[in-house]
N, C-alpha and C positions, 0 to 999 in steps of 0.2 A: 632793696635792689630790684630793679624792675629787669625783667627777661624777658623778649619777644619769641617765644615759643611755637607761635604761628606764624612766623615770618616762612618760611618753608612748609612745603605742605606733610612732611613725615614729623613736626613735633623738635624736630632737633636742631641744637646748637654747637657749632665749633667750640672745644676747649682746651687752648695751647696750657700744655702743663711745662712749667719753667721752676729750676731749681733756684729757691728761696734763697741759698748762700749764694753760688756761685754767677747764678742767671741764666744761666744754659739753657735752650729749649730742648724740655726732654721727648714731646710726644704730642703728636695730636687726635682727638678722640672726641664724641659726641655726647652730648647728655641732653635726656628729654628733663622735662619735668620733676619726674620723679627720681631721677636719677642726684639731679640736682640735689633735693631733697635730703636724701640719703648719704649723699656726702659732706653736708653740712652736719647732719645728726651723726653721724658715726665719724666723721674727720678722716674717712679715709676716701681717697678718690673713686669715685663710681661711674662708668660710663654705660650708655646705650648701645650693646653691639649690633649692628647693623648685621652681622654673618649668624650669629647664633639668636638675633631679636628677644632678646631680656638684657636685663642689666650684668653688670659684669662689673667686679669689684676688682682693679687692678693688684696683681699678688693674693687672688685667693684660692689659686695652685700653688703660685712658685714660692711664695710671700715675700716679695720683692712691691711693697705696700709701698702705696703714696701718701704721706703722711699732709694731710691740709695745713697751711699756713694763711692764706687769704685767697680769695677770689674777687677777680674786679670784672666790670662791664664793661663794654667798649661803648662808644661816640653811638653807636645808631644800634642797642640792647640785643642784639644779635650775636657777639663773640664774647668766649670768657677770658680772662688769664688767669689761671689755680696757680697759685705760686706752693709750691711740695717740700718736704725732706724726704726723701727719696730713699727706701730702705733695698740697697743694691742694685742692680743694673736695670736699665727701664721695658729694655725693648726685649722680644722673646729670643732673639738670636744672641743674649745675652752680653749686648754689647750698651755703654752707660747712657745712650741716645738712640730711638729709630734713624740717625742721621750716621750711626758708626761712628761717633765722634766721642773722645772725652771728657767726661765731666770735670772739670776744672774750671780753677779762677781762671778770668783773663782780664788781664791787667793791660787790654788794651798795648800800645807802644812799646810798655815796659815788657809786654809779654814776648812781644816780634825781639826786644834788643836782647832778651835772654836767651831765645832761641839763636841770635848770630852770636852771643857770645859762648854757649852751649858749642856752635860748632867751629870755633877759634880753638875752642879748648882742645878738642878732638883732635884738629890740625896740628896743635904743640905736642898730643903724644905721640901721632905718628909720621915726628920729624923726630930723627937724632939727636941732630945737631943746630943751635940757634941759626934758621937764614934770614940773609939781610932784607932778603925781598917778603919776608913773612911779614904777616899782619903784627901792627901794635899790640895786640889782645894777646894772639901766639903766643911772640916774643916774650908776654911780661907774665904768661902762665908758665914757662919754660925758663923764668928766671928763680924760680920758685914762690914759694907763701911769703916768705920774709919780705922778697921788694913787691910784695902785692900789696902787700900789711902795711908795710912802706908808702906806697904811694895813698893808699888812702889817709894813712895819718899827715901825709902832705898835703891835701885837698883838702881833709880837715880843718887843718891851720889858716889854709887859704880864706876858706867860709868864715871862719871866725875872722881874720882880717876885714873884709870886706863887707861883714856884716854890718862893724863900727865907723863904715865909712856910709856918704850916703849915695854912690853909684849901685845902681841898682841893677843895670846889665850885667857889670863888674862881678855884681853877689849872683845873680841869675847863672850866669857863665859858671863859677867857680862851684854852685850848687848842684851845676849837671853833672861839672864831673867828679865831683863827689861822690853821687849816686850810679856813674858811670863804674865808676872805678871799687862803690861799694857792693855791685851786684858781680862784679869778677872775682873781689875776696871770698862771696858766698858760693860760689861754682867752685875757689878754689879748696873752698873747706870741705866741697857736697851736698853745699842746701840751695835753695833758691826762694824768689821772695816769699813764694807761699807758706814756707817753714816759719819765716816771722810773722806772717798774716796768722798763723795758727798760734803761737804763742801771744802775741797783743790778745788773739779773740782769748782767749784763757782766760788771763789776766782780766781782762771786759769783764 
């Protein structure tokens, strides 16, 4: 791996450290040469502090260590990306990113429709009584687990239908709300996709 370590005139290079599972950026920090070095040889992240001028191994007060998984180079040998497992929160104000932000999966879109249906859910407990003008989602968390349970085993059926057909919209449509429908029975059990992304990895 080639590094331009003289591209600046202080020795140092950017290194976005980014969590290995989830992808998150957890932190950005400098490393000369030798830092580099050292982090390769010991596997745990070492940066160049710029306030205190020596090296500084993340977590060798708090031990909140960054554990190496791979390092890459960028297009013009000047920037890193350390990808980490992360042994507890990154940033000193002990929050799981300098960015105040959580370390979790993000499943992208899937992630946005869990959070509206997260707050469907909320809506159906601090309503009484079924209303007509509430949401689809509401409505059918307030109708209890059984017609949840319910309609996903109807969507089910649908998919297999349509599978043995050869419209492909037809399958496409019925498969959304399949998983439309199977990420509201997991809200209404308590879990969310994450809890199956943890049992599949198990399983791996």
């Amino acid at each position: 791996m080639k590094i331009d370590f003289n591209k600046n005139n202080d020795g140092l290079v950017p290194a976005i450290i980014q969590d290995a599972t989830t992808k998150s950026v957890l932190m950005l920090g400098y490393m000369n040469e030798e830092a580099f070095a050292k982090t390769k040889e010991t596997k745990k992240v070492t940066f160049y502090s710029r306030t205190k001028n020596r090296l500084w191994t993340k977590g060798e007060e708090s031990g909140n260590f960054l554990n190496l998984v791979a390092i890459k180079n960028d297009c013009d040998n000047d920037t890193l990306l350390i990808t980490v497992n992360p042994v507890g929160p990154t940033c000193h104000t002990g929050s799981d990113t300098c960015w105040n932000e959580k370390n979790e999966n993000d499943f992208g879109f899937l992630s946005t429709l869990e959070g509206v249906i997260t707050h469907r859910k909320q809506q159906a407990e601090d309503v009484a009584n079924i209303d007509e003008k509430m949401s689809y989602v509401s409505s059918l968390f307030q109708k209890g687990i059984n017609k949840v349970a319910q309609k996903v085993g109807e969507e089910a059926v649908e998919v297999v239908i349509e599978a043995k057909d050869n419209d492909d919209k037809l399958f496409l449509d019925e498969s959304a709300d399949l998983l439309f429908h199977y990420l509201i029975l997991l809200q209404a059990k308590g879990f969310k996709l994450n809890d199956i992304v943890e049992v599949l990895k198990n399983r791996h």
